[in-house]
C-alpha positions in Angstrom: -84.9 -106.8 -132.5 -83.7 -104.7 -135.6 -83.6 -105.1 -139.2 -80.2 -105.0 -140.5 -80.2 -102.0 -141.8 -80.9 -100.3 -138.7 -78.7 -102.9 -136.4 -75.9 -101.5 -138.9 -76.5 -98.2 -138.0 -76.6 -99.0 -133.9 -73.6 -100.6 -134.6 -72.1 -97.8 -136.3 -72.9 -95.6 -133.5 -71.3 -98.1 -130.9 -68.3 -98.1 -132.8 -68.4 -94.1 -132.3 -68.8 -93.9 -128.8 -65.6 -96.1 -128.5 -63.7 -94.3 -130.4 -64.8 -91.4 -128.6 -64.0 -92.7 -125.1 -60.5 -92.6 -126.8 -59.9 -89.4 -127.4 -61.3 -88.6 -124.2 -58.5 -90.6 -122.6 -56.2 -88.4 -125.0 -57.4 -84.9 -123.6 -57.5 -86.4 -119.8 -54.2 -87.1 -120.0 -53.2 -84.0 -121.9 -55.1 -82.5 -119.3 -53.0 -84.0 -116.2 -56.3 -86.0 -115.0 -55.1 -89.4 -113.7 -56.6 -92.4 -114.6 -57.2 -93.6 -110.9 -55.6 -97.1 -111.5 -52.8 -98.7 -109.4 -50.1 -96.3 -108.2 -51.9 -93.3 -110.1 -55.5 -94.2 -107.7 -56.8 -91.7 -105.0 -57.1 -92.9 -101.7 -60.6 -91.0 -101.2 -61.9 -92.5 -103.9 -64.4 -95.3 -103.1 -63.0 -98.8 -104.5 -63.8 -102.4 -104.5 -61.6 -105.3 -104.4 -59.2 -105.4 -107.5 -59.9 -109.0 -108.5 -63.4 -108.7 -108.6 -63.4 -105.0 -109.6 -61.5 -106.8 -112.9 -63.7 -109.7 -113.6 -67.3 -107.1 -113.2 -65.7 -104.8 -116.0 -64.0 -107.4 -118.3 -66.7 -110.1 -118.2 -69.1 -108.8 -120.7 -66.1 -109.2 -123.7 -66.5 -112.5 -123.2 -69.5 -113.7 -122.8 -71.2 -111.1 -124.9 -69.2 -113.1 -128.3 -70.4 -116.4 -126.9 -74.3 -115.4 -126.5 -74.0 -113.6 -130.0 -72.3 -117.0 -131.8 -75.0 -119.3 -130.2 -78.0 -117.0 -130.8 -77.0 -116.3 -134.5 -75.5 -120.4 -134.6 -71.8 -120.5 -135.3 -72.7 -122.4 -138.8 -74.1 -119.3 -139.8 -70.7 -117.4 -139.5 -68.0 -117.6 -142.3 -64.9 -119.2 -140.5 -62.8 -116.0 -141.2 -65.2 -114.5 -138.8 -65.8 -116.9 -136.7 -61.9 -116.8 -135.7 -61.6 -113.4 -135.2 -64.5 -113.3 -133.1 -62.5 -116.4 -130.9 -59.8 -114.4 -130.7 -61.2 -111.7 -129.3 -63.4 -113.8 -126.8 -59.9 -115.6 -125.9 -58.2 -113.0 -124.9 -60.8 -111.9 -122.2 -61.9 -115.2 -121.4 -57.7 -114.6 -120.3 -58.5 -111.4 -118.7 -61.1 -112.1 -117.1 -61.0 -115.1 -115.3 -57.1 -116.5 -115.5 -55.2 -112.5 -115.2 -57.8 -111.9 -112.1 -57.4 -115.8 -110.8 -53.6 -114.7 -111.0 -53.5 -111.3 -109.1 -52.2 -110.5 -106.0 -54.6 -110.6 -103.2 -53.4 -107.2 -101.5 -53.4 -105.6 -105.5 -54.8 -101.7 -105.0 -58.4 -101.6 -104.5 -60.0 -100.3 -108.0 -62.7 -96.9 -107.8 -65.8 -98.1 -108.2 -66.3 -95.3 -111.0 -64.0 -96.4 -112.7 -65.4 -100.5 -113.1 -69.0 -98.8 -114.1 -67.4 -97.1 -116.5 -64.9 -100.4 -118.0 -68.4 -102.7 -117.7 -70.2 -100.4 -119.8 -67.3 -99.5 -122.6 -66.6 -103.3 -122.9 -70.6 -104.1 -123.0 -70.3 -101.5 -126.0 -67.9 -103.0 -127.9 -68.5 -106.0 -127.4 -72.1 -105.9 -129.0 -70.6 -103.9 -131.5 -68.0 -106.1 -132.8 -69.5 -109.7 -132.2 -72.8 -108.6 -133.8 -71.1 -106.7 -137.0 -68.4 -110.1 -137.2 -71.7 -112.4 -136.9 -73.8 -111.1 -139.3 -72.9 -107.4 -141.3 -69.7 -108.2 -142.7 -68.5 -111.9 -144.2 -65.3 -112.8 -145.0 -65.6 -115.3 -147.7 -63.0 -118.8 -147.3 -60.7 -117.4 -149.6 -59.8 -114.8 -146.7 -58.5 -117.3 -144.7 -55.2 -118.2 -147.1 -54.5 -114.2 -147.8 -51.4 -112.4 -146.3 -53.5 -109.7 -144.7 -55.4 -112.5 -142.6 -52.4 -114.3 -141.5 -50.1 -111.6 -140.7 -52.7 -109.9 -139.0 -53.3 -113.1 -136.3 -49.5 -113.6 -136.3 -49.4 -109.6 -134.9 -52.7 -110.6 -132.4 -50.4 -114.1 -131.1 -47.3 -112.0 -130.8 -49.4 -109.3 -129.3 -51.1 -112.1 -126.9 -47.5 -113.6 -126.1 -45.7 -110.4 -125.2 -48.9 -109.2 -122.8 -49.0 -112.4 -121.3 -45.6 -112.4 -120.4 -45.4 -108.7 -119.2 -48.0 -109.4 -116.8 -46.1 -112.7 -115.6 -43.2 -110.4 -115.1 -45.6 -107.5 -113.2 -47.0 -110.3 -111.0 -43.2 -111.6 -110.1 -41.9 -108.1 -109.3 -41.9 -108.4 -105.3 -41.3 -111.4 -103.2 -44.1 -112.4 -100.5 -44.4 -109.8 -98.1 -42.5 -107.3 -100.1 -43.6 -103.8 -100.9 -42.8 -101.0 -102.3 -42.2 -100.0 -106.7 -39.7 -101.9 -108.4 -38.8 -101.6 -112.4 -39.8 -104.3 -114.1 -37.1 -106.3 -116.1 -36.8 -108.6 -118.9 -38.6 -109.2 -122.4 -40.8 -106.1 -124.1 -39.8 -104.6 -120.6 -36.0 -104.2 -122.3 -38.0 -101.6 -124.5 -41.0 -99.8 -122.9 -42.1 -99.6 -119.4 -45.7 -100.0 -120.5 -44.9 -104.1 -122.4 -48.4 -105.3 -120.9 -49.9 -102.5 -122.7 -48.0 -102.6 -125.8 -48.6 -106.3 -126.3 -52.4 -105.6 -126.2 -52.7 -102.9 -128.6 -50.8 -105.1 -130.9 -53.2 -107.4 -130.0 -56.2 -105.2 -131.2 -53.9 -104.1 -134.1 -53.6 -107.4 -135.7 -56.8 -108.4 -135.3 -58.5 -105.0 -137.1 -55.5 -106.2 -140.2 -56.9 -109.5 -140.1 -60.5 -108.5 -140.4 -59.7 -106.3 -143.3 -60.2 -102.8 -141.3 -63.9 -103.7 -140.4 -65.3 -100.5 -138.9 -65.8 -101.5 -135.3 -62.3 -103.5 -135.0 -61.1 -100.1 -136.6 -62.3 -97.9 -133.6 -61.5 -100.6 -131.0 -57.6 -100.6 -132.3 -57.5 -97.0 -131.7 -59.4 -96.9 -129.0 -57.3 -98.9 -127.0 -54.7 -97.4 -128.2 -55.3 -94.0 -126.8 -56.7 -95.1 -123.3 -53.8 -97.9 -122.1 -50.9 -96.2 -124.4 -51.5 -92.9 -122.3 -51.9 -95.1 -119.1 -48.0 -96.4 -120.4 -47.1 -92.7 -121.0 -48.1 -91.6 -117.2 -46.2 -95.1 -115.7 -43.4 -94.0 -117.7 -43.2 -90.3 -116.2 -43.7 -92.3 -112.8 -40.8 -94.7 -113.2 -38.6 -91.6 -114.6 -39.8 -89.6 -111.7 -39.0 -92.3 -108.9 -36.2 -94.4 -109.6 -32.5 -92.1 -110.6 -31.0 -95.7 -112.1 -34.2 -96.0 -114.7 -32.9 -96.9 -118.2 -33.3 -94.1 -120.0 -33.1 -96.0 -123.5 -36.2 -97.6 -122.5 -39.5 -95.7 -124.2 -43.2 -95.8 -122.7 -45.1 -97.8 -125.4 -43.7 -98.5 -128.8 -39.9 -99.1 -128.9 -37.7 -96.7 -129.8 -40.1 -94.1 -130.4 -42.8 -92.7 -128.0 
């Protein structure tokens, strides 16, 4: 459709407005906007069913990878590449079909707005970072054997691990017919309230290390960081706010500091 040069630049721009949907994440929440998920949603607010509200908006960072890799031909891709582009694809292919397979079925209904708006931020970066991984920016085989590489997939796996369990521990909270907040206990949850959170931006972390800070991994990492780690920052103020017995050694999204 482009020539590379120009794809570059779309991509560039991609990579901008990502970036920028972080910061305006930042100043909502600096602002005392809500981000209308879970216990922070408006009842006026028209919503869809949470499962399928989840699988609409988190669909597109999977199968967006897969259609680039096949159109472009996964020979064509340096393996370096080609893995981080997997283990972005993984973790959604996660998201989107075994976390939503996994909720609850009475889980708060999700706005509308607000699964238009995650469909077309993930369709963004998606494109962005499979197309940039595919073709603009090889890694050549030696990459694969460097520190950087390896320690920055060890941070994505421990990232993966830790969000994984947080969420098995979210999911575990109440018994059958049981309602009502609870705080959540055990693993990452010893140190923030927000583990599920933390666990994916160390996710996103590790894989920008591993890439060698390639631009759109770059303003994915702190994109992601900005919009979930002030979501942890509001369900820490909640948790603070509701329960008197709340640990108050615990921190919202990186331990022992914020």
């Amino acid at each position: 459709m482009f020539d590379s040069t120009t794809e570059l630049t779309v991509i560039r721009v991609m990579s901008g407005i990502i970036c920028s949907s972080g910061i305006l994440a930042l100043l909502a929440y600096l602002g005392g906007i809500p981000t209308g998920y879970g216990k922070h949603r408006k009842d006026s607010e028209t919503s869809m069913d949470a499962r399928l509200g989840w699988v609409v908006q988190e669909c597109p960072s999977f199968f967006i990878p897969v259609y680039v890799v096949y159109s472009v031909g996964y020979q064509q891709i340096n393996l370096a590449n080609l893995i981080i582009i997997g283990a972005f694809a993984f973790h959604y292919f996660q998201r989107t079909f075994v976390y939503t397979l996994l909720m609850h079925k009475k889980s708060t209904p999700i706005p509308i707005r607000l699964v238009c708006m995650g469909f077309t931020f993930t369709s963004i970066n998606a494109l962005a970072i499979s197309n940039y991984e595919a073709s603009h920016a090889p890694l050549p085989d030696s990459w694969l054997s460097s520190y950087q590489f390896i320690g920055g997939m060890l941070l994505w796996g421990v990232g993966m691990l830790v969000n994984l369990h947080s969420d098995h521990v979210l999911r575990n909270l109440r018994r059958p017919n049981e309602v009502g907040y609870k705080i959540p206990r055990g693993g990452a949850f010893e140190l923030v309230s927000g583990a599920n959170f933390s666990g994916e931006i160390l996710e996103w972390i590790g894989l920008k290390i591993a890439s060698n800070f390639h631009f759109p991994l770059v303003c994915f990492a702190l994109s992601t960081a900005l919009v979930i780690g002030t979501r942890a920052l509001a369900h820490h103020k909640f948790y603070l706010k509701k329960f008197e017995n709340y640990p108050k050694s615990r921190k919202a999204v990186v331990p022992f500091l914020l």
